[in-house]
MDAnalysis code that builds the backbone (N, CA, C; Angstrom):
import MDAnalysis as mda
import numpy as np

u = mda.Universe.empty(567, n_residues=189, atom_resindex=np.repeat(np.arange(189), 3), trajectory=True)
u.add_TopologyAttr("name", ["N", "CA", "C"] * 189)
u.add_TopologyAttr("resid", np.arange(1, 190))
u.add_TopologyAttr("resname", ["UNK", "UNK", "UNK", "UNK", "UNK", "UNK", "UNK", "UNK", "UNK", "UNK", "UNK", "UNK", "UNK", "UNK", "UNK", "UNK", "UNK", "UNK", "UNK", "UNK", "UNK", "UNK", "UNK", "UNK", "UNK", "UNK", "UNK", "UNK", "UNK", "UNK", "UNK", "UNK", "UNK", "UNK", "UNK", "UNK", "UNK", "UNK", "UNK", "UNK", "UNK", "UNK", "UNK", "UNK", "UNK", "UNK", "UNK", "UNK", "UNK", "UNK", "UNK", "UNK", "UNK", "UNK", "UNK", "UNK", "UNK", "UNK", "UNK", "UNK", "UNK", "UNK", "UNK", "UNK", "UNK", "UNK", "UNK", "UNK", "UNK", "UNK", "UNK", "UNK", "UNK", "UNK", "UNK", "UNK", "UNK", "UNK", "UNK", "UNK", "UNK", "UNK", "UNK", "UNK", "UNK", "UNK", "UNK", "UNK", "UNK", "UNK", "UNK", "UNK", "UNK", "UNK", "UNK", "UNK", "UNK", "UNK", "UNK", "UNK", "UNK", "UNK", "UNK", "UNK", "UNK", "UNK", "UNK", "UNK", "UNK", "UNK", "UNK", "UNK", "UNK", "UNK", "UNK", "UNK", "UNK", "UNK", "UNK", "UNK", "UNK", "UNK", "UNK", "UNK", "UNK", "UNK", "UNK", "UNK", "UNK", "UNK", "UNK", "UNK", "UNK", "UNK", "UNK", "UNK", "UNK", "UNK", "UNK", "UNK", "UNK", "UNK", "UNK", "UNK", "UNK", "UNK", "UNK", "UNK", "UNK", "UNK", "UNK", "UNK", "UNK", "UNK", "UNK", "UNK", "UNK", "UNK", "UNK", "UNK", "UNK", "UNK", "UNK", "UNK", "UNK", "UNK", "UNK", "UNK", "UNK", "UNK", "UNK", "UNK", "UNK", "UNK", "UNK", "UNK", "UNK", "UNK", "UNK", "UNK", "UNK", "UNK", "UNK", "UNK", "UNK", "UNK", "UNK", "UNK", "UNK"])
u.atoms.positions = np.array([
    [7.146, -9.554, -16.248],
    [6.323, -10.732, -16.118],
    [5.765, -10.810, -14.701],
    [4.537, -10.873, -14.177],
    [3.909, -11.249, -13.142],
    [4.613, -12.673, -12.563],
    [3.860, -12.412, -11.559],
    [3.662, -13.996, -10.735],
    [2.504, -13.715, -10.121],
    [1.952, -15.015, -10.319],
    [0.552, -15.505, -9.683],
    [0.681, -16.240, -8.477],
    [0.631, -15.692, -7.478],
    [0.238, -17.095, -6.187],
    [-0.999, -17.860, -6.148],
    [-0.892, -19.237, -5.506],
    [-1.727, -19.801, -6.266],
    [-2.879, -19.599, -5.079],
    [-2.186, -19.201, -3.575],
    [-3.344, -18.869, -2.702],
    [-3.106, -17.104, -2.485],
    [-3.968, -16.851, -1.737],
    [-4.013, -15.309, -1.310],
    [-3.402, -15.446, 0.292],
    [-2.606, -14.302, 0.876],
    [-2.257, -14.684, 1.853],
    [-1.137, -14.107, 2.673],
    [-0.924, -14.064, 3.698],
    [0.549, -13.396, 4.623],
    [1.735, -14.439, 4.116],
    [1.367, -15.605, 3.870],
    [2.142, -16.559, 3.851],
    [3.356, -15.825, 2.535],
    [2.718, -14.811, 1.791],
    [3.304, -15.069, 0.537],
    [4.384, -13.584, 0.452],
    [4.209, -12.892, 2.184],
    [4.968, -11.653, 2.164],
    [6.305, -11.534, 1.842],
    [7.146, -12.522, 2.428],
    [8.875, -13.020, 1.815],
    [8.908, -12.940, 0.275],
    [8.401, -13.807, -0.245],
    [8.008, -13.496, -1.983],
    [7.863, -12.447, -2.792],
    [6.789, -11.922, -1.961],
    [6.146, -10.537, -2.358],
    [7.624, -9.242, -2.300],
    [8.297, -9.415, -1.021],
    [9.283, -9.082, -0.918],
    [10.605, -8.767, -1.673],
    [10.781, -10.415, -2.010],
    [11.913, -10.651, -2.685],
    [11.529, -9.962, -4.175],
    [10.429, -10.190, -4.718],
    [10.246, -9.930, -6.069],
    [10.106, -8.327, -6.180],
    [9.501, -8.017, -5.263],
    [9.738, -6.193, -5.042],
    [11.052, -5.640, -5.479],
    [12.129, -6.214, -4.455],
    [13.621, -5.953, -4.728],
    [14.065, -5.808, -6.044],
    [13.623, -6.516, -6.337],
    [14.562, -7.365, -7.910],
    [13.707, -6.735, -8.715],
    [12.420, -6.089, -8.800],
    [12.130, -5.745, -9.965],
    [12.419, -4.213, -9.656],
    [12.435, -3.654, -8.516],
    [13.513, -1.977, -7.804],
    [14.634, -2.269, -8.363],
    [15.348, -3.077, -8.661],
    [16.348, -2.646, -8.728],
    [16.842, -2.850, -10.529],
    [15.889, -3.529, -10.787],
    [16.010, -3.696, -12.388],
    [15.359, -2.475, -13.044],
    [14.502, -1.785, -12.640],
    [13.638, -0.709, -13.307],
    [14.286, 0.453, -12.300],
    [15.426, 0.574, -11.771],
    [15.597, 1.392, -10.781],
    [14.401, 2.130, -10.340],
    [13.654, 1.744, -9.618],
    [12.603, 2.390, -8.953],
    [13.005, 2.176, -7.523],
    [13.156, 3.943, -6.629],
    [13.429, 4.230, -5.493],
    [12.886, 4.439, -4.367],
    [11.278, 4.365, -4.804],
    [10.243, 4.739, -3.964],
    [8.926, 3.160, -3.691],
    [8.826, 2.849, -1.825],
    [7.826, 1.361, -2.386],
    [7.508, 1.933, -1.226],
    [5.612, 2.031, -1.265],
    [4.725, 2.522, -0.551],
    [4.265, 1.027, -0.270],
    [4.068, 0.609, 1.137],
    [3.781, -0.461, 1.642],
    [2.751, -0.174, 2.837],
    [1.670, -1.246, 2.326],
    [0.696, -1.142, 3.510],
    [0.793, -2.004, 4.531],
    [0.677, -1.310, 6.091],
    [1.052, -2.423, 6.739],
    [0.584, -1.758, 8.539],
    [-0.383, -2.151, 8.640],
    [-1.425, -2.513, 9.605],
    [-0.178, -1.867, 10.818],
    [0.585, -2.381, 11.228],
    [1.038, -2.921, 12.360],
    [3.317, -2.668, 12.212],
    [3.047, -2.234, 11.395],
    [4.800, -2.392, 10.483],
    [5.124, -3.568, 10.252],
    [4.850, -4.491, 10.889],
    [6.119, -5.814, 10.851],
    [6.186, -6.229, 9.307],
    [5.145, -6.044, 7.936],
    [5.386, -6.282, 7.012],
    [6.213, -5.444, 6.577],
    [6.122, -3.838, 7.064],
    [7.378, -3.160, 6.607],
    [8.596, -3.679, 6.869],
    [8.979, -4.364, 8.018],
    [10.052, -5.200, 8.161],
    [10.617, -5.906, 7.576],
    [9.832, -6.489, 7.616],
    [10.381, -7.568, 6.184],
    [10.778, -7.451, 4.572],
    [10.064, -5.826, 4.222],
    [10.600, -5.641, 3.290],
    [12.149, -4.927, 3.574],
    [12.193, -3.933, 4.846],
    [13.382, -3.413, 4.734],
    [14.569, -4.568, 4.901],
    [14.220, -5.573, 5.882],
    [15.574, -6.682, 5.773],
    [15.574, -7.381, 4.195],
    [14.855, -7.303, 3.591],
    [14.726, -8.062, 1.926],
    [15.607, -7.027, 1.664],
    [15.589, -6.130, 1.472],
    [16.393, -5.024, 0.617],
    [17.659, -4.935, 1.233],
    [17.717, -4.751, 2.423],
    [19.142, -4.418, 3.605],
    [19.883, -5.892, 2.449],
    [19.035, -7.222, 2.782],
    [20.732, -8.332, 2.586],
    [20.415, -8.264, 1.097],
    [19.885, -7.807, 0.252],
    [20.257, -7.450, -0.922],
    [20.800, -6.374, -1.420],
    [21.493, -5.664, -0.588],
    [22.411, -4.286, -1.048],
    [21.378, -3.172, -2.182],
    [19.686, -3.112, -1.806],
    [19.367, -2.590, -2.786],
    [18.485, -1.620, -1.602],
    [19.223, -0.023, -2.252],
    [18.731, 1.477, -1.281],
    [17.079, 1.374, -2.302],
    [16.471, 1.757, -1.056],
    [15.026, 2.864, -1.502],
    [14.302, 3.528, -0.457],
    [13.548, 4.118, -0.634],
    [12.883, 4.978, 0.564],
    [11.761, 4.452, 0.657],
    [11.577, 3.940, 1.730],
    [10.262, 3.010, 1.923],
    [9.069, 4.368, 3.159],
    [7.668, 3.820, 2.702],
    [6.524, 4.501, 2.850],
    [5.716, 3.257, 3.806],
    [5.474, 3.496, 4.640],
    [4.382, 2.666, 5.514],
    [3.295, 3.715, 5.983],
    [1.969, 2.440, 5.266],
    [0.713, 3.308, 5.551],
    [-0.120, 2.589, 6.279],
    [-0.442, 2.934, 7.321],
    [-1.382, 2.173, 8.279],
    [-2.246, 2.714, 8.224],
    [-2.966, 1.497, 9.095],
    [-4.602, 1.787, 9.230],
    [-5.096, 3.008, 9.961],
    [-5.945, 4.036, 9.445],
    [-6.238, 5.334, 10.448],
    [-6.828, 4.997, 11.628],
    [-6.522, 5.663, 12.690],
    [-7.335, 6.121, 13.837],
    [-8.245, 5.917, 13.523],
    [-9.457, 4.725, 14.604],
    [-10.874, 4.817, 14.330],
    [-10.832, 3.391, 13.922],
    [-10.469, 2.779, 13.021],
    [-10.711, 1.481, 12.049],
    [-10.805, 0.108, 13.606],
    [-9.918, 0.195, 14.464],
    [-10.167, -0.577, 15.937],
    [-11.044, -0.234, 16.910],
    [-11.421, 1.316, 16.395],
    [-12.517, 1.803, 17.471],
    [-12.449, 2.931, 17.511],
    [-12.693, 3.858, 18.117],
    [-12.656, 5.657, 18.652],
    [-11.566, 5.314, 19.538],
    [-10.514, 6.471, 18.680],
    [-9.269, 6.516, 19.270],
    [-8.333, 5.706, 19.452],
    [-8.221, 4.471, 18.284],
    [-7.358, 3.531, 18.418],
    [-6.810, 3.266, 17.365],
    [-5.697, 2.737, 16.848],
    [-4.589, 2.661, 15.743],
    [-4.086, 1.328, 16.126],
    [-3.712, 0.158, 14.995],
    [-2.961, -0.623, 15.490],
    [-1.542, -0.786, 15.479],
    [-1.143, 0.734, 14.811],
    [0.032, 0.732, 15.203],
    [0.447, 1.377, 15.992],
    [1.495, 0.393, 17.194],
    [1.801, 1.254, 18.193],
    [2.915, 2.507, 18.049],
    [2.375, 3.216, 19.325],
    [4.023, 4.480, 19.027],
    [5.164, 3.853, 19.362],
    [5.667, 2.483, 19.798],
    [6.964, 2.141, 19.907],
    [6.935, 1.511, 18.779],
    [6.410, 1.021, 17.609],
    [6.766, 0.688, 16.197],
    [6.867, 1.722, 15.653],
    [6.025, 2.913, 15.532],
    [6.127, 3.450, 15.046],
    [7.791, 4.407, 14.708],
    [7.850, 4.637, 15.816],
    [9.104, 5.462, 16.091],
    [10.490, 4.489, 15.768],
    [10.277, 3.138, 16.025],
    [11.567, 2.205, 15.329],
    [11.339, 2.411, 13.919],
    [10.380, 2.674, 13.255],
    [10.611, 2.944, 11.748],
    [11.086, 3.523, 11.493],
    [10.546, 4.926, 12.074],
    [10.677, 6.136, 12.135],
    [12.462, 6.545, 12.211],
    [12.898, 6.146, 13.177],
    [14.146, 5.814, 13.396],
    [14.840, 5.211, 11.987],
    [14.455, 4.056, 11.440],
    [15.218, 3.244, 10.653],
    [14.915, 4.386, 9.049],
    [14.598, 5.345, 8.927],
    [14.565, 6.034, 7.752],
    [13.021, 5.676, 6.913],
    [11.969, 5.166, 7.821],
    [10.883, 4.650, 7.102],
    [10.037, 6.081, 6.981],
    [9.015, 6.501, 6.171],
    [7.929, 7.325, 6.662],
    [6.524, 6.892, 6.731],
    [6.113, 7.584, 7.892],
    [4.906, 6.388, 8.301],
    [3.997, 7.492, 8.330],
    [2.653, 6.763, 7.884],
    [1.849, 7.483, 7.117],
    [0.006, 7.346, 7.654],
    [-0.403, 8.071, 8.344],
    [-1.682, 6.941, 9.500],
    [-2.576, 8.539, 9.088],
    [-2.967, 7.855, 7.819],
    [-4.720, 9.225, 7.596],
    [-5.910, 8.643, 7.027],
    [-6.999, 9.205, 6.304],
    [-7.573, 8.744, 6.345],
    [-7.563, 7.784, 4.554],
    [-8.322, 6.358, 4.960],
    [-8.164, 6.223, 3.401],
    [-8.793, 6.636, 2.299],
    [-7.569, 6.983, 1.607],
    [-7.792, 7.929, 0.046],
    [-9.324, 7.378, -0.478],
    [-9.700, 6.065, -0.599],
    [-10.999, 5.798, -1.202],
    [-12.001, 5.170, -0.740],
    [-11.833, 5.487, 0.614],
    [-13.290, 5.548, 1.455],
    [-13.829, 6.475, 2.814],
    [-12.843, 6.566, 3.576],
    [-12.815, 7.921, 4.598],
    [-14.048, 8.253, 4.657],
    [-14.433, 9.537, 4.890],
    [-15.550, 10.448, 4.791],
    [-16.938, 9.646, 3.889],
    [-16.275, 9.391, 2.982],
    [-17.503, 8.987, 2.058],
    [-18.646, 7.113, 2.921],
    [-17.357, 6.450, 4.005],
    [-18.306, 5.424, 4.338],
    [-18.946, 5.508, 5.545],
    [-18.841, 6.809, 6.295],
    [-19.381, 7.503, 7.027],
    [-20.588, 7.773, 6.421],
    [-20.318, 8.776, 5.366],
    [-21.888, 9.094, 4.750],
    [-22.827, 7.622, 4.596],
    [-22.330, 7.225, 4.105],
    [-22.609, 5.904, 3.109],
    [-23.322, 4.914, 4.686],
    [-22.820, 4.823, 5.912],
    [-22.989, 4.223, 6.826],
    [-24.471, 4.904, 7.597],
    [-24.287, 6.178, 7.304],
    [-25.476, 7.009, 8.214],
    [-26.622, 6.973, 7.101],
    [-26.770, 7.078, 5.718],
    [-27.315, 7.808, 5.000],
    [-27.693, 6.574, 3.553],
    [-27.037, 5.651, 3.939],
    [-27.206, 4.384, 2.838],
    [-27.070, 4.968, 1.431],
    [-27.077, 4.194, 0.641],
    [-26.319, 4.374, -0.905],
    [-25.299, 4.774, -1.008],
    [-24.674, 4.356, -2.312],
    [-23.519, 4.544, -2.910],
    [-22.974, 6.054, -2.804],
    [-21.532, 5.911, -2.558],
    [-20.555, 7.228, -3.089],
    [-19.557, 6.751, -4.224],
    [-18.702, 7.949, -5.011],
    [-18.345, 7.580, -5.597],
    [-17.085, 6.885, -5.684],
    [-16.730, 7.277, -4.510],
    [-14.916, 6.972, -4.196],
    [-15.504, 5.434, -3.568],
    [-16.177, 4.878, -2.922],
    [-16.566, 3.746, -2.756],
    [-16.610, 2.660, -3.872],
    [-17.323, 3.085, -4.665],
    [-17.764, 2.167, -5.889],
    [-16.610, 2.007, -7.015],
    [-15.325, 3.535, -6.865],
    [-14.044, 2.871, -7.307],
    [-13.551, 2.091, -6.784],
    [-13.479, 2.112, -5.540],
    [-12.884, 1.056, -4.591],
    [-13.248, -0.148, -4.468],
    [-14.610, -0.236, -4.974],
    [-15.239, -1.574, -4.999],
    [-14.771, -2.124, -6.487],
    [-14.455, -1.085, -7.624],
    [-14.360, -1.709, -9.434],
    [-12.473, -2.208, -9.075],
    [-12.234, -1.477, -7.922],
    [-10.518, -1.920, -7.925],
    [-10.720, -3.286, -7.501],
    [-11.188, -3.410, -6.502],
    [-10.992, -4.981, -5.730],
    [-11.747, -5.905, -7.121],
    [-12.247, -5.897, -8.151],
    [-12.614, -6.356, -8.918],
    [-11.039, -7.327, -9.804],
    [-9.878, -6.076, -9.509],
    [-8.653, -6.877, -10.119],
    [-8.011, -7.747, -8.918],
    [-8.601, -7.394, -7.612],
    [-7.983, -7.775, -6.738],
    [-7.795, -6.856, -5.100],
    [-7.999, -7.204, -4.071],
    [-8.280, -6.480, -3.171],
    [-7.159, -5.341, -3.247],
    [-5.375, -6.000, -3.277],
    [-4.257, -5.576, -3.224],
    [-3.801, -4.279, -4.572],
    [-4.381, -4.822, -5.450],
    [-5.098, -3.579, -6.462],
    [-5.485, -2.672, -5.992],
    [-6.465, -2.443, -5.111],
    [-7.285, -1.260, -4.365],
    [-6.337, -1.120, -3.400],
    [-6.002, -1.439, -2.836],
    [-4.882, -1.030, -1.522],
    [-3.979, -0.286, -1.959],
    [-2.872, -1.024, -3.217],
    [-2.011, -0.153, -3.715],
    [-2.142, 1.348, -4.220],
    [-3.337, 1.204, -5.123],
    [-3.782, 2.532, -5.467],
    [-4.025, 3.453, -4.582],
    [-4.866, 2.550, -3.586],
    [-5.574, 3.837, -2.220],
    [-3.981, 4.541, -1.594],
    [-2.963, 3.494, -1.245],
    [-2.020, 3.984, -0.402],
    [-1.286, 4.391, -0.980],
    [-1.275, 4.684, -2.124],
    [-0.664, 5.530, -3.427],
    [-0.692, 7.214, -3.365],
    [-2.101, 6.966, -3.435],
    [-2.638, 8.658, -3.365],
    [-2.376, 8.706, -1.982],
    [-2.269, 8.457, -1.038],
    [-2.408, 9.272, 0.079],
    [-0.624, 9.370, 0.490],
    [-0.023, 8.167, 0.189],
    [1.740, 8.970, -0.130],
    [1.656, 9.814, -0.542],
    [1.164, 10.165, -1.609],
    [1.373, 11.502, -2.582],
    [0.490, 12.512, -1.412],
    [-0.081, 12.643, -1.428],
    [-1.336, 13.733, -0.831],
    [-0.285, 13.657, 0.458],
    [0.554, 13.341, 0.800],
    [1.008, 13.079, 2.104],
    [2.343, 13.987, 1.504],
    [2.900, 14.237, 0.686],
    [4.261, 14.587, 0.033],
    [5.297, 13.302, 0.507],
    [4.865, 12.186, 0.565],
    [5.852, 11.341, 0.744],
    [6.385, 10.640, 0.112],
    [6.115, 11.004, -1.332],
    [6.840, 10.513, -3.115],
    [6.910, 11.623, -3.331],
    [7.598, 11.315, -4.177],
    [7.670, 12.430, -5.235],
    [6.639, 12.303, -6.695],
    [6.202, 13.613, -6.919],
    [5.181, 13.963, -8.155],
    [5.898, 13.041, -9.326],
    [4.871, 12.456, -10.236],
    [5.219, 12.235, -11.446],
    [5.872, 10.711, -11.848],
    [6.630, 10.267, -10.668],
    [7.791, 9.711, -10.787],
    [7.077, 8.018, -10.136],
    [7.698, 6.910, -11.417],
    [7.367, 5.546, -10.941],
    [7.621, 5.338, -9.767],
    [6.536, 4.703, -9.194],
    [6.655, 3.521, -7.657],
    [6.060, 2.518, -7.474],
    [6.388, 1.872, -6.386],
    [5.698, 0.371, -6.510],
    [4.912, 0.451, -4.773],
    [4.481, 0.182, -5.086],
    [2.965, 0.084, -4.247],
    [2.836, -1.941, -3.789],
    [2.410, -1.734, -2.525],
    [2.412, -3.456, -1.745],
    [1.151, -3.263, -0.724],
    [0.336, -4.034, -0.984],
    [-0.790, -4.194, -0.476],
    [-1.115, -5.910, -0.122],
    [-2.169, -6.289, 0.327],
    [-2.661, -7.510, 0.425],
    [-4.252, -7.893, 0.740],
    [-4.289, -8.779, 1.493],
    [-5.907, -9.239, 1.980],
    [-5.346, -9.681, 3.405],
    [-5.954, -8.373, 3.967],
    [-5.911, -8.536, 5.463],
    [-4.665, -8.497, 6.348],
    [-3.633, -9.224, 6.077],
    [-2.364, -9.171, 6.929],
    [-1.408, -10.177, 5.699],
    [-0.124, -9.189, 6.238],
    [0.938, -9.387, 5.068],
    [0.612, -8.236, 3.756],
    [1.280, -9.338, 2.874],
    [1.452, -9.005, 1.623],
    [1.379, -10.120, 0.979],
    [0.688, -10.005, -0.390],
    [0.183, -10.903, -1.435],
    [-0.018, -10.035, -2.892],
    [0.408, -8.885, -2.800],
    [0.030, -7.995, -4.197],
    [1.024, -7.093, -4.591],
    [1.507, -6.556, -5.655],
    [2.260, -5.474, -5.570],
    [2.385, -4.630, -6.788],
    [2.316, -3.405, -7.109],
    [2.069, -3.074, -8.444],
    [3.023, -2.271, -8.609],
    [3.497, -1.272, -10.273],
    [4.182, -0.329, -10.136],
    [2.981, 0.461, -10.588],
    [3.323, 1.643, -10.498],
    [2.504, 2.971, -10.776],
    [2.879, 4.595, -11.014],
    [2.175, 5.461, -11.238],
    [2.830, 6.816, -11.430],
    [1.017, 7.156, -10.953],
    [1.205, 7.352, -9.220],
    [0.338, 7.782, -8.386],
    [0.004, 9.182, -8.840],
    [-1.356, 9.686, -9.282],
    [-1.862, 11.109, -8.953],
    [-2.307, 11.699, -7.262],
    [-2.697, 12.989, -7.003],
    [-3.179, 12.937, -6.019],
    [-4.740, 12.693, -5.931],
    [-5.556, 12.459, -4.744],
    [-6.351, 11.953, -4.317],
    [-7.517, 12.980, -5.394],
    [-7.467, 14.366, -5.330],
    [-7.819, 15.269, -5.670],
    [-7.990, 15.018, -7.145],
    [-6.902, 14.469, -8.154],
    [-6.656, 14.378, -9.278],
    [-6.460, 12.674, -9.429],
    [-7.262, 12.006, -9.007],
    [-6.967, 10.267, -9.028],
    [-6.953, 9.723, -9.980],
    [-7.749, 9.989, -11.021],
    [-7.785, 9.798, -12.514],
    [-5.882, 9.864, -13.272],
    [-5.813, 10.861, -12.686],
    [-4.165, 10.973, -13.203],
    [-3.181, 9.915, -12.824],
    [-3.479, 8.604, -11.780],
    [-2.655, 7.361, -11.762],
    [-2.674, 6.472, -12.716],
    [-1.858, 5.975, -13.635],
    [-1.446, 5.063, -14.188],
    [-0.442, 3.991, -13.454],
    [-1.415, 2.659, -13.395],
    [-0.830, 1.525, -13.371],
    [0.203, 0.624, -14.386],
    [1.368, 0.579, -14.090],
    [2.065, 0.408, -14.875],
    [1.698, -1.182, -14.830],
    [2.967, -2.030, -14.216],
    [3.076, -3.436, -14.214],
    [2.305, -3.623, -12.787],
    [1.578, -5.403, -13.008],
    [1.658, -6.169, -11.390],
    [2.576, -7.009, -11.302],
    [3.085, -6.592, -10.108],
    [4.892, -7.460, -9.948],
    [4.071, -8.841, -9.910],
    [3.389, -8.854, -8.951],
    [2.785, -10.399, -8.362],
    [1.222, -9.791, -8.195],
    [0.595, -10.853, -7.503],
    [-1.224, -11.171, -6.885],
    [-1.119, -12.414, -6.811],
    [-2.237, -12.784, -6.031],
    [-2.340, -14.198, -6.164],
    [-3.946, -14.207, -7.271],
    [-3.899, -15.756, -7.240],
    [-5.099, -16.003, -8.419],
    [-5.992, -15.415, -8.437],
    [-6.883, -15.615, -7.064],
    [-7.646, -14.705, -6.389],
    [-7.572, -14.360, -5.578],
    [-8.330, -13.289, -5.560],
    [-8.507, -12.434, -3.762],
    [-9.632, -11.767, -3.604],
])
């Protein structure tokens, strides 16, 4: 069963959190690819799980190099490396469904195609497109494993507000993801 928030929002990352846990640990699913700008939302999921006695291997995917400017990331290397440290894998490339293509798209105007998926995803919801995007690029990254359910946490802008399960293809083969359940979203986004 979903949950709907009734706003979109950071406010709703604890939630987003808690309901992550509990549905990991009911569907034993071991793997949660989380997007997160900056880590601190990764944080919050690993203390959700730590005081709930529930193991998984958590994935943090930040924003690539470039998105703050030429040569800038907002995540720093002293977050990075406390993740890094805490058993997280952190994940900073380009995104699976726009990269290269909004470059073209920026110099050269009109549509690409990995764009205009990205645009039919945010159609269910921005956190929809996030999950999926940071899906494939775990995978394309070898940082899941092939084949095998995961849950994916995305949002609008900062935090978390979305979260799906899935059986991620690679970027190469994207068609091959199936969306299973949405844990949560809010109404809109």
């Amino acid at each position: 069963m979903s949950v709907i928030f009734a706003k979109k929002g950071w406010e709703n990352t604890p939630e987003v959190a808690r309901l992550v846990c509990e549905y990991a640990r009911e569907k034993g699913i071991r793997h949660i690819v989380i997007a997160s700008k900056t880590g601190y939302t990764t944080d919050i999921f690993l203390d959700t799980f730590a005081r709930a006695g529930v193991e998984a291997h958590f994935v943090s995917v930040s924003h690539c190099y470039g998105d703050l400017g030429p040569g800038r990331c907002e995540l720093t290397e002293d977050k990075r490396r406390e993740l890094t440290e805490k058993g997280v894998r952190v994940i900073t490339a380009t995104h699976a469904l726009s990269g290269a293509e909004r470059g073209i798209a920026k110099r050269y105007g009109g549509l690409t195609p990995a764009i205009l998926m990205a645009d039919t995803l945010k159609m269910l919801g921005q956190g929809m497109k996030v999950g999926v995007e940071i899906s494939l690029m775990a995978m394309d990254n070898g940082a899941i494993p092939y084949g095998e359910e995961i849950i994916a946490v995305g949002g609008c802008s900062h935090g978390a507000d979305y979260a799906i399960s899935l059986i991620p293809g690679h970027s190469n083969d994207l068609f091959e993801t199936k969306v299973i359940d949405v844990i949560c979203k809010p109404r809109i986004s």
